[in-house]
C-alpha positions in Angstrom: 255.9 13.8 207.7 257.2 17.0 206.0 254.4 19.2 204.0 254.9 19.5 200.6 253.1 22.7 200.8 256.2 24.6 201.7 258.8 25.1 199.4 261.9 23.5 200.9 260.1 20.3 201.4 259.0 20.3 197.9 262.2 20.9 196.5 263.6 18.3 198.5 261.4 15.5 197.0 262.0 16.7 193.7 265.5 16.3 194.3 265.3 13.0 196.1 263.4 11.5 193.3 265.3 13.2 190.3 261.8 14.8 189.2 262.3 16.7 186.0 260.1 19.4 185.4 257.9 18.7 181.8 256.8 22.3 180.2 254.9 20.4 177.8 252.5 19.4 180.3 251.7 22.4 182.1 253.7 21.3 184.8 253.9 23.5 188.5 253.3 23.1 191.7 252.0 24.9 194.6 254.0 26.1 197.9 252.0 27.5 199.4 250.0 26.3 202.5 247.6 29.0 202.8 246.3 28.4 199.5 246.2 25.1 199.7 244.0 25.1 203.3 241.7 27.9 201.1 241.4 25.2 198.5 240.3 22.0 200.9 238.2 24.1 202.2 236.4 26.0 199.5 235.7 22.0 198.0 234.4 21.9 201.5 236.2 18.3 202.1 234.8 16.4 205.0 235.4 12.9 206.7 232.6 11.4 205.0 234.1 12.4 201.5 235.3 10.8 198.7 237.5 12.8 197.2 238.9 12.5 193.1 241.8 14.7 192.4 243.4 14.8 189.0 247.0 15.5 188.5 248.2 15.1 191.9 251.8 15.4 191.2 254.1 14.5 194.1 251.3 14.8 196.0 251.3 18.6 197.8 247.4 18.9 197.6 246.7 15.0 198.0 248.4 15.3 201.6 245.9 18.2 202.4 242.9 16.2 201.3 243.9 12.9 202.9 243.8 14.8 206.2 240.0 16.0 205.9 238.6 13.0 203.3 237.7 9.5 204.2 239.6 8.7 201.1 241.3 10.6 198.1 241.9 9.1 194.7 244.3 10.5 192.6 244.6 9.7 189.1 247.2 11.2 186.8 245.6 11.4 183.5 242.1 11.0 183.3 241.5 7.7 181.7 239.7 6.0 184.4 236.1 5.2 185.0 235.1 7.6 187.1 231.5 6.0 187.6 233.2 2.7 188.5 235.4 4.4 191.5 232.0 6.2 192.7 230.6 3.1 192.8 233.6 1.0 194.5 234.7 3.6 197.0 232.0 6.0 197.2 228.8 3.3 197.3 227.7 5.3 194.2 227.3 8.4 195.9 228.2 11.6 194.5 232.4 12.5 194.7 234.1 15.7 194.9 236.7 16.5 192.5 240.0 18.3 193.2 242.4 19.3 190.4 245.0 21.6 189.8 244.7 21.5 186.3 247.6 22.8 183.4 246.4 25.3 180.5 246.4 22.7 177.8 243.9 20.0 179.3 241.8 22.1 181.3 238.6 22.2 178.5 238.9 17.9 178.3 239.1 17.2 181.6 236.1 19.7 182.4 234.3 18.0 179.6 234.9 15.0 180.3 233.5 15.1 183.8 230.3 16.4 182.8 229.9 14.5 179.9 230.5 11.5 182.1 227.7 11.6 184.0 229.5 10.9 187.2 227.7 11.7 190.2 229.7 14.7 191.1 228.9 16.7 194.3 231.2 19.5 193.3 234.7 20.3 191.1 236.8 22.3 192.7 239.6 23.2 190.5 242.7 25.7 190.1 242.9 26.7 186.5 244.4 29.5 184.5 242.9 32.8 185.5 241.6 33.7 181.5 239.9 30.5 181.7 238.5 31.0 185.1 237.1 34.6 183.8 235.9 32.8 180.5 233.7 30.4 182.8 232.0 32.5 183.9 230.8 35.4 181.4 227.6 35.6 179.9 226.5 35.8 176.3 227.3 38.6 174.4 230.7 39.2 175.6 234.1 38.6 173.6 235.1 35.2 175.9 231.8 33.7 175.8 231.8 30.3 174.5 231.9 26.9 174.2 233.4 26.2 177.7 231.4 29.1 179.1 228.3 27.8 178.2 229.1 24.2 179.1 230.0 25.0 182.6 227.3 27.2 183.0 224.9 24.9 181.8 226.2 21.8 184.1 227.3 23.9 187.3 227.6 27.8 188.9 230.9 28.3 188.7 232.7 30.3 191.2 235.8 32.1 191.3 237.1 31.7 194.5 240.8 32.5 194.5 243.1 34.6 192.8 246.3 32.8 193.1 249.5 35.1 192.3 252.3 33.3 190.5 255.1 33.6 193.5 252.6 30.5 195.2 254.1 28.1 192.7 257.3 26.6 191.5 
């Protein structure tokens, strides 16, 4: 099977498939390997994971994870019951999610995760830089806010890639 993770291949399936890009959602996609390895592993993806990953596109980071994870589910728009696939395909155990999330849904979709109450072992998610940085400052500062103190409150977040724009298409 070719990897997505490298341009030519990805542009071939978009071709072969008549994909049209859709600005309006935020749509890109990464081609680059290296990233995508640093991304499996910093969500530390194991055999005995269960592994949720939102907006998996054609698929270039679900191929990564279905070669580490004893399973990956990937939902396109996060309308599911996440509790109920913990509990069908994970025995209730806590899942790790995966996401390489557009600008205009990342706050939701973070939201909505931990206002779920899903047992979540970690989120490991590629998201705008300013809304990486804004995660992670502390009060007082101009980007401290609502999101800031919701993810700070929930998890630690961690910055743990910068990800120049030339990795996606």
């Amino acid at each position: 099977m070719a990897t997505l993770g490298n341009p030519t291949n990805t542009i071939e399936v978009l071709q072969k498939y008549n994909f049209n890009f859709q600005k309006k959602f935020g749509q890109n996609f990464l081609i680059d390997s290296n990233i995508l390895e640093h991304i499996v592993d910093a969500a530390d993806v194991t055999e005995d994971d269960c592994v949720l990953e939102i907006g998996p596109g054609i698929g270039t980071m679900t191929q990564y994870l279905c070669e580490r994870a004893r399973e990956v589910v990937a939902v396109e728009i996060l309308k599911v019951d996440i509790n109920k696939i913990a509990q069908e395909k994970n025995q209730g155990r806590p899942i790790k999610v995966v996401a390489n999330l557009p600008y205009y849904i990342t706050t939701p979709i973070i939201m909505g995760l931990f206002e779920s109450h899903v047992p979540l072992d970690s989120i490991t998610i590629m998201v705008q830089k300013e809304v990486a940085d804004r995660m992670q400052v502390g009060p007082g500062t101009k980007d401290y806010g609502a999101l800031s103190l919701a993810v700070q409150y929930y998890a630690k977040p961690e910055i743990i890639a910068n990800v120049p724009p030339n990795c996606f298409m």
